[in-house]
C-alpha positions as CSV (number, residue, x, y, z in Angstrom):
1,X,-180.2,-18.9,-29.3
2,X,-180.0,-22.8,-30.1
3,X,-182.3,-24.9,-31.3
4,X,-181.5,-26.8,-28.3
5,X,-182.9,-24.5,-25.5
6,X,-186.2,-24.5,-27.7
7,X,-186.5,-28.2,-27.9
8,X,-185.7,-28.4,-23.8
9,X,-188.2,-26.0,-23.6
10,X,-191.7,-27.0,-22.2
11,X,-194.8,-25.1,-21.9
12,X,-196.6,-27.2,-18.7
13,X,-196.0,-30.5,-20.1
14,X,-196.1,-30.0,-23.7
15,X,-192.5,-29.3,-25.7
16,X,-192.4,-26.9,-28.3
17,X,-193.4,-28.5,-32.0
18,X,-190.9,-28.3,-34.8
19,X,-193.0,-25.6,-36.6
20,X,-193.3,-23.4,-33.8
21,X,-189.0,-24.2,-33.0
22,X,-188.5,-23.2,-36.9
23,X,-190.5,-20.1,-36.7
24,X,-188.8,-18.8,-33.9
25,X,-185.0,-19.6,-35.3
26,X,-186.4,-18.0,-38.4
27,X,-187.3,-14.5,-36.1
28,X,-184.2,-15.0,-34.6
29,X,-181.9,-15.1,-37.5
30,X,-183.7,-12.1,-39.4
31,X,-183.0,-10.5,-36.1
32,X,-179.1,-11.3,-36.0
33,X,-178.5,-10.3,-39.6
34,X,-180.9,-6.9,-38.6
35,X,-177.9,-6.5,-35.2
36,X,-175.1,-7.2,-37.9
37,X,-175.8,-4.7,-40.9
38,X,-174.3,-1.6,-39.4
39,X,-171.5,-3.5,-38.9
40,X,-170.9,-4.5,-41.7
41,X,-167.7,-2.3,-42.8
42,X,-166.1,-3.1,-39.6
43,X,-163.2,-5.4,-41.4
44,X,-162.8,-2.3,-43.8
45,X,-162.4,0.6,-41.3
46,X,-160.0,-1.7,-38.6
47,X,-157.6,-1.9,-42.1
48,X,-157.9,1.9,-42.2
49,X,-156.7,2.3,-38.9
50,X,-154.0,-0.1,-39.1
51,X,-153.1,2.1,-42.5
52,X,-153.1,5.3,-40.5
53,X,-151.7,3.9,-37.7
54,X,-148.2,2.8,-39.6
55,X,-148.7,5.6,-41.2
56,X,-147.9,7.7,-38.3
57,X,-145.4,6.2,-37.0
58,X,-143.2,8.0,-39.9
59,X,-143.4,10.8,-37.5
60,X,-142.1,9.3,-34.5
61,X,-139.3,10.9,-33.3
62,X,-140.3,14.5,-35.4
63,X,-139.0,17.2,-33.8
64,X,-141.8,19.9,-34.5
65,X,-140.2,23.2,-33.2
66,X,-137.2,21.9,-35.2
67,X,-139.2,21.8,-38.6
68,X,-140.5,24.7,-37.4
69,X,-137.3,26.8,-37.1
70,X,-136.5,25.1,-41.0
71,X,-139.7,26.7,-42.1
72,X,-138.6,30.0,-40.5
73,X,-135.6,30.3,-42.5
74,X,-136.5,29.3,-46.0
């Protein structure tokens, strides 16, 4: 929300006051941070995947029944 849209904002004829504008950002920010928390680790976990990602593309191109057969005869 912008402070804008509040200060556009009328209630008949009357426009919000600038206490009433600030309380409402206020609310609205506590809110945002509130949405944002369980997020917080997303930057972290995206790198993991990127780690595990490259990380398995070592094994492109592996021939499983062929390691397999190895196995078998050691």
């Amino acid at each position: 929300m912008k402070t804008e849209f509040l200060q556009n904002l009328k209630i008949g004829d009357q426009a919000l006051t600038k206490e009433i504008i600030d309380a409402i950002m206020a609310e609205n920010g506590r809110d945002i941070e509130a949405a944002k928390k369980p997020f917080a680790d997303y930057d972290h976990i995206k790198e993991q995947l990127k780690t595990t990602q490259d990380g398995l593309k070592a094994f492109d191109g592996v021939d499983v029944a062929q390691l397999q057969g190895q196995i078998t005869k050691l």
